[in-house]
C-alpha positions as CSV (number, residue, x, y, z in Angstrom):
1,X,0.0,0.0,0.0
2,X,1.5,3.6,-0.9
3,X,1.2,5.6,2.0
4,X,-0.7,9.6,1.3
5,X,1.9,12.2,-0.3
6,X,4.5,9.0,-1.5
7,X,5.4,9.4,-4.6
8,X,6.7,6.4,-6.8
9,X,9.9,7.2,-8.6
10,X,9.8,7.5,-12.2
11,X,12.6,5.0,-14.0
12,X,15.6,6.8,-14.9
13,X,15.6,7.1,-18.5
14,X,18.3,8.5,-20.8
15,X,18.2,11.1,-23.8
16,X,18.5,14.5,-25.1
17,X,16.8,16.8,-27.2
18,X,17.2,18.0,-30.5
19,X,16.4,21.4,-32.4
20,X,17.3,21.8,-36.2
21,X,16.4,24.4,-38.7
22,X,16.2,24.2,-42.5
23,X,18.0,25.9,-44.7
24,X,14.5,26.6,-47.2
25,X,11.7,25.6,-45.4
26,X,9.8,23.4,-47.5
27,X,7.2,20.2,-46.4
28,X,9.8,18.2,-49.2
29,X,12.8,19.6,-47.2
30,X,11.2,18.3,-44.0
31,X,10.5,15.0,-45.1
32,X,14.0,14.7,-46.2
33,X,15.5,15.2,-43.2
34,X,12.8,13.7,-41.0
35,X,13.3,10.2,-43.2
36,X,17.3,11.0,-42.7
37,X,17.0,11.4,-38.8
38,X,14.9,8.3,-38.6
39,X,17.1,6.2,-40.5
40,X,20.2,7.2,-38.5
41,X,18.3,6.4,-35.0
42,X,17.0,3.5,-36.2
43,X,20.8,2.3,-36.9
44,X,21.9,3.3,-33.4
45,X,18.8,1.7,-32.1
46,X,17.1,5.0,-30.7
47,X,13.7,6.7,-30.9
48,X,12.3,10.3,-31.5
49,X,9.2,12.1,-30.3
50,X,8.5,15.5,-31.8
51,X,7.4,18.8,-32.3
52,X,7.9,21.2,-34.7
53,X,6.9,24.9,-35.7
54,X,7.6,26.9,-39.1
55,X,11.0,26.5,-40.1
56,X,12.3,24.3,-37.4
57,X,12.1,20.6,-35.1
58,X,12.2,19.9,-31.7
59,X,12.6,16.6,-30.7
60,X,13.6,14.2,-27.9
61,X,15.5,11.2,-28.9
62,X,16.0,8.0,-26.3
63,X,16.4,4.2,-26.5
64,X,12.8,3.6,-24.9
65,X,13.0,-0.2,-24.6
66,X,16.3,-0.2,-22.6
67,X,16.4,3.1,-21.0
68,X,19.7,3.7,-19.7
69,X,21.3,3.1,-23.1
70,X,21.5,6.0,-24.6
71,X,25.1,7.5,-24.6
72,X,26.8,10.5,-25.2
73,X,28.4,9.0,-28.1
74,X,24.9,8.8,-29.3
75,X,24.5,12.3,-28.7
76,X,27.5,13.3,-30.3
77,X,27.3,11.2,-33.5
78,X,23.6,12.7,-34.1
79,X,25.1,16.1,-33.5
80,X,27.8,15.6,-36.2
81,X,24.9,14.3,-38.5
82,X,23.2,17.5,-38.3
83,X,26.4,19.9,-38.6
84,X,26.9,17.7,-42.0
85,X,23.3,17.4,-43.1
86,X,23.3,20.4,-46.4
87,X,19.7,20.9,-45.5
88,X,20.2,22.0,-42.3
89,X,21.2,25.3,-41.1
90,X,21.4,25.0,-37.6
91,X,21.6,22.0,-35.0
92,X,21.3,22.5,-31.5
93,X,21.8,19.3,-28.9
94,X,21.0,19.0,-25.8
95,X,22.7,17.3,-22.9
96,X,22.3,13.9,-22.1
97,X,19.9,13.6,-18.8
98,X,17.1,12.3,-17.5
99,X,14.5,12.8,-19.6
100,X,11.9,11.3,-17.2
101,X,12.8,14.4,-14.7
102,X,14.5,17.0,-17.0
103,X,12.0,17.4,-20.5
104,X,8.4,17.0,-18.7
């Protein structure tokens, strides 16, 4: 029985998040990148939820059937994707934390 005003911990679970903007904004433009993204995380064995506005993406990325394995490597090699992507103007990439506790 869970005593009044216990809380159950939420599972620690790995990732970071992810901003891009193209260089033309375009739905084609999108979809190419989108399909690009997708293809890279499904190599490294990760998963993406997102959001997105005119212009650019937000999302989270995190391995969600074995939580703790996503790594900064993981970070860093999605990072480097984006920097080399010639559709993309901008990455941004966040740390790697908690994403249970940290991106509610």
């Amino acid at each position: 029985m869970i005593k009044k005003g216990k809380r159950i911990p939420k599972s620690i679970c790995l990732g970071f998040s992810l901003e891009y903007y193209l260089k033309e904004d375009t739905d084609i433009n999108y979809i190419v990148v989108l399909n690009d993204l997708i293809e890279l995380l499904e190599k490294r064995r990760l998963e993406c939820g997102s959001g997105g506005e005119d212009g650019f993406s937000t999302i989270i990325v995190a391995e969600r059937r074995r939580c703790c394995a996503t790594t900064e490597e993981d970070r860093k090699i999605v990072e480097a994707w984006g920097k080399n992507h010639p559709l993309i103007a901008d990455i941004r990439v966040g740390s790697l934390v908690n994403i249970n506790k940290e991106i509610e």
